[in-house]
N, C-alpha and C positions, 0 to 999 in steps of 0.2 A: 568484687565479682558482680555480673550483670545480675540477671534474676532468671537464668535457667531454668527450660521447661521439661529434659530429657537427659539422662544421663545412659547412653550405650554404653556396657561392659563389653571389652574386647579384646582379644588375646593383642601381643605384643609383634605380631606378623608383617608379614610384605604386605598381602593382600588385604586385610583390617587398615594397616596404614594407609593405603592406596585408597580403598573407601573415604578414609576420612579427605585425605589430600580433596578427592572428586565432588563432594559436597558444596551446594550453591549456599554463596555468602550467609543469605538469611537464616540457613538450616545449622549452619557453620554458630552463625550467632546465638541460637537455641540450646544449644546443649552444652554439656561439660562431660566429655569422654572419661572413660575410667580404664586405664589399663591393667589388665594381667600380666605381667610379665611370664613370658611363656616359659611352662618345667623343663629340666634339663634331660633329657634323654638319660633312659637309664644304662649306669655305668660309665657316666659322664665322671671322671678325675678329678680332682679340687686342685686349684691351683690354675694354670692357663687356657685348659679348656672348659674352667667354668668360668673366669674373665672375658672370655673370648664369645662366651654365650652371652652373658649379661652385657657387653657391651655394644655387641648386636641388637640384642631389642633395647638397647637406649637411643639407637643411633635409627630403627624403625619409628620409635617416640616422637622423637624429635623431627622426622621427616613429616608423620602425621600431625602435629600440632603445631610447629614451630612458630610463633607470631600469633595465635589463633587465639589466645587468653589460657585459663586456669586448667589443667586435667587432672585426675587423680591416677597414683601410680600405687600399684600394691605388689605384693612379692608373697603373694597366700599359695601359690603351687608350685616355692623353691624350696625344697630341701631345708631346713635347718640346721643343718650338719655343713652344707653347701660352701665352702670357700674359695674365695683369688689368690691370686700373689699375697706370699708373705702373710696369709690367712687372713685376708680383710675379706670384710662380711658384704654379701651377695646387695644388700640394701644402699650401701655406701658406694659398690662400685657404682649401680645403676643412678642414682643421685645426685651424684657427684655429674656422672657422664651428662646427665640432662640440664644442670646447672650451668657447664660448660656451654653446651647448647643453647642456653635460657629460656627451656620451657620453666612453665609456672604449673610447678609440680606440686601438686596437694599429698602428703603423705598418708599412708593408710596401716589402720594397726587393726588388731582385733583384742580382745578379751584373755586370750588366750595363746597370744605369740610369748616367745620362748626371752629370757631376759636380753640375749646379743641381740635378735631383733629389736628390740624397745632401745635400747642404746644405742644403738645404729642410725634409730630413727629419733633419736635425742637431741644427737648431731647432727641432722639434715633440717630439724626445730632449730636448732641453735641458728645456722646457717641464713635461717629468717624465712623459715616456710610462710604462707599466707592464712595458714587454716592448717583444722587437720579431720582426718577423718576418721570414723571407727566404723566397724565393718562386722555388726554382729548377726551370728549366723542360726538356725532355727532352734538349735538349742540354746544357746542366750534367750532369746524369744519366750521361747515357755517356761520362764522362769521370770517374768515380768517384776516381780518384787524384791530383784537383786540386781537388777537393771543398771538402774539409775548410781547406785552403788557401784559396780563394775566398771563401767563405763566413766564415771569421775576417777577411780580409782588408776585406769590406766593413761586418761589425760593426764592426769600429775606425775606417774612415772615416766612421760615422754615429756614432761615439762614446756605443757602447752597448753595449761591454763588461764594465760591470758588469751589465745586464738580462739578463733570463731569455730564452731563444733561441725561437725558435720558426720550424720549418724544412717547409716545403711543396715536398713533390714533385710537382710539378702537371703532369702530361702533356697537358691540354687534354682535345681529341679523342682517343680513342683508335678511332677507328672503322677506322684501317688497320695498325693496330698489335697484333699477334698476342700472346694474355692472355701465352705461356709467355716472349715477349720482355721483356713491361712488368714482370714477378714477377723474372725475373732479375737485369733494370738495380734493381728497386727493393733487392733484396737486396745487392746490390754495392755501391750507394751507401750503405746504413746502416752497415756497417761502417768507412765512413769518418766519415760525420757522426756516428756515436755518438763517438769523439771529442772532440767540439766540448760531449758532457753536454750537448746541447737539454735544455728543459725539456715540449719538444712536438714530435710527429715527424707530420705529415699524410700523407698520399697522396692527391691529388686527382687526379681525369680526370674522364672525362664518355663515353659510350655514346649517348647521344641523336642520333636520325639530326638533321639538318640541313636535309636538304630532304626533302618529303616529298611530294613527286609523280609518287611512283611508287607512290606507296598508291591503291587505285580510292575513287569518291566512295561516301560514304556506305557504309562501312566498318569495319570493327574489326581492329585490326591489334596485331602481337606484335613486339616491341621488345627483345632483350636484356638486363638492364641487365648487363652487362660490367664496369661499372668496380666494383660494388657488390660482383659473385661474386670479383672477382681480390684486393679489399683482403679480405674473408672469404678465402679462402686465404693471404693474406702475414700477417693478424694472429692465425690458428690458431698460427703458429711464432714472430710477432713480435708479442705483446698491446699491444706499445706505442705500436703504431702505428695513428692515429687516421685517420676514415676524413670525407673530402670527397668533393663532387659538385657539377654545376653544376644540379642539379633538374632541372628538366622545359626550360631554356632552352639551347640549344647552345652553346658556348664562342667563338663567332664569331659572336655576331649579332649585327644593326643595327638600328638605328631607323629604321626605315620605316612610311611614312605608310600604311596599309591602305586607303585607298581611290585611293591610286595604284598599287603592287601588289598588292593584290588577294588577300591571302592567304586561305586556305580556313578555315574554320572547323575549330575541333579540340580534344580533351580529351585529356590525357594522363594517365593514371592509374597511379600506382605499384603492384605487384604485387610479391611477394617477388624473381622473379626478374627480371622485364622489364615494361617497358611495355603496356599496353594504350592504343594511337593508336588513338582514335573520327576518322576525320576527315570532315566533310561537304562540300557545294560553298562557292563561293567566300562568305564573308562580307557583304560587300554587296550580292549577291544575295538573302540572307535572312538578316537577321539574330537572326530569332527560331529559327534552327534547333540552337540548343545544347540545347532539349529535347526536338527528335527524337533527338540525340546523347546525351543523357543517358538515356531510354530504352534506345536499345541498349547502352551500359555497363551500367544497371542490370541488364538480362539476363544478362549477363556471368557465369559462375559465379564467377569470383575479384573479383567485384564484392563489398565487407566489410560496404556499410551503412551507415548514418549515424556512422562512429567517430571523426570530428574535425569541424570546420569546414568544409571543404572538401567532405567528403564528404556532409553535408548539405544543401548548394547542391544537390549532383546528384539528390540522392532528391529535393527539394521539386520542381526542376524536373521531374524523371523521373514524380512523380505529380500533374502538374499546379498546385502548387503555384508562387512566385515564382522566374522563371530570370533571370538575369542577361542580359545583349544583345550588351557591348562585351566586344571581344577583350580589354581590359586586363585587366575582370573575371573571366577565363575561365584568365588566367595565375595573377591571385590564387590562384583554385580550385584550379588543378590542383599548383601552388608547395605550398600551403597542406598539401594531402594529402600528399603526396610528402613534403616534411620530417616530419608527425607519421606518417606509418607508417615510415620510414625510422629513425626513434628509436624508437619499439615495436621495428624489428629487431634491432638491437645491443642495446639494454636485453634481451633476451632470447637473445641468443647470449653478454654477460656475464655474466649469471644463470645459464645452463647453465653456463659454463665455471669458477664459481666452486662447482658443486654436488659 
């Protein structure tokens, strides 16, 4: 693997893929994407229309990455109960399908998956994965001194003790969780995982509010990004430690159909420190209104300009030029931006820090 400076967490979507697809070579070369494979609707049947689902977002996977080097894939918001044909396990269809594909699929466990998963993912080891990842979550975290224990203990039951480690501190949400708390636990737990000689230490959370109906319509609104300022302060003293995020999508969401709820229209735009939420009325109300929104960004002083993909959608839109309509396309855009200025950040906080 290169030496990766960003790992975006992303659902397994059209629009997430599409993001990645649109990203310039260099930004492409920075990171190592992490996919979620997306939950199944509930009252989704086991058997062909949970095959039929998982091999959808393998086939979204594989679109986004294809050729592109290493990504990590996880399965933390399928069912465990979840089965295909003939009852093969949710992990193995996805796996397999990406294999076909020949992405270069990093598996992902946690502490706490159920025994089919770990067997499932035994076989996709066997198969000749390259690494593997573990993915422990804020309760692993505060318990720092079963750590390193835990975490050996389920590389051996996936029998991937001779592969390179790869260990995700992933807090989610952090929106009620106070920065000087999450800097603490994240230091307390490295000292034990260094230990274990990972060959990759992440920190992921997410800052992104989640509901956002307490913004007024047709507005411009300021967003922290939290999780971005706290890993910039843990990797000033610990450089090894690699920095995730969940983009512009909040760590709990759903697939919902937009014209039964009715979500409002909205741009989220990456700024060094926080967000700028454009948000407008509701979406199927008008759906041409992402270039009244894209005007008021463009206005925006920390608005950059045409400097990716993403950020070109809003200038064409914002001068009258072609605007995009569907909410999907709107995730693209704003996903799209978010990851290449978030790699312009680091790439230049390594840069300083090597001067």
């Amino acid at each position: 693997m290169t030496n990766p400076i960003y790992t975006p967490i992303v659902k397994s979507k059209a629009g997430e893929a599409k993001a990645l697809i649109r990203l310039d070579r260099l930004t492409r070369a920075a990171i190592v994407p992490f996919f979620d494979v997306l939950a199944l609707k509930s009252g989704t049947a086991n058997g062909s229309d949970v095959h039929e689902h998982l091999e959808k977002q393998a086939i979204n996977i594989a679109a986004a990455w294809n050729g592109r080097g290493p990504c990590y894939v996880d399965l933390f918001d399928i069912s465990p109960s979840a089965r295909g044909f003939d009852g093969v396990h949710p992990a193995t269809i996805v796996h397999e399908k990406i294999a076909f594909d020949r992405i270069e699929a990093i598996p992902v466990v946690g502490t706490e998956r159920d025994v089919a998963y770990k067997l499932a993912i035994r076989r996709v080891i066997d198969e000749g994965a390259s690494a593997l990842a573990v993915r422990l979550g804020d309760e692993d975290i505060q318990l720092p001194s079963t750590l390193a224990h835990n975490v050996a203990k389920v590389v051996s039951e996936v029998g991937a003790a001779s592969l390179p480690l790869h260990i995700f501190l992933d807090f989610r949400s952090i929106s009620n969780l106070p920065s000087d708390i999450l800097q603490m636990r994240v230091l307390r737990a490295l000292a034990e995982l260094r230990k274990l000689k990972p060959a990759r230490i992440v920190l992921a959370s997410s800052a992104i509010v989640s509901d956002m109906s307490g913004f007024k319509r047709n507005s411009v609104n300021k967003v922290p990004r939290r999780d971005f300022m706290n890993w910039r302060t843990i990797a000033a003293a610990q450089p090894d430690v690699h920095f995730a995020d969940y983009g512009v999508i909040h760590p709990e969401y759903l697939d919902i159909d937009p014209k039964v709820i009715r979500p409002a229209a909205k741009i989220r735009y990456a700024c060094d420190d926080k967000w700028l939420v454009v948000k407008g009325i509701k979406w199927v109300r008008d759906t041409s209104q992402h270039r009244k929104l894209s005007c008021m960004l463009f206005a925006e002083s920390d608005f950059r300009g045409a400097d990716c993909w993403g950020a070109e959608r809003i200038v064409s839109a914002a001068g009258g030029g072609h605007a995009y309509r569907r909410l999907e396309d709107w995730v693209t855009i704003d996903l799209n931006a978010h990851i290449s200025h978030t790699v312009k950040q680091i790439t230049k906080i390594q840069t300083l820090q090597r001067a």
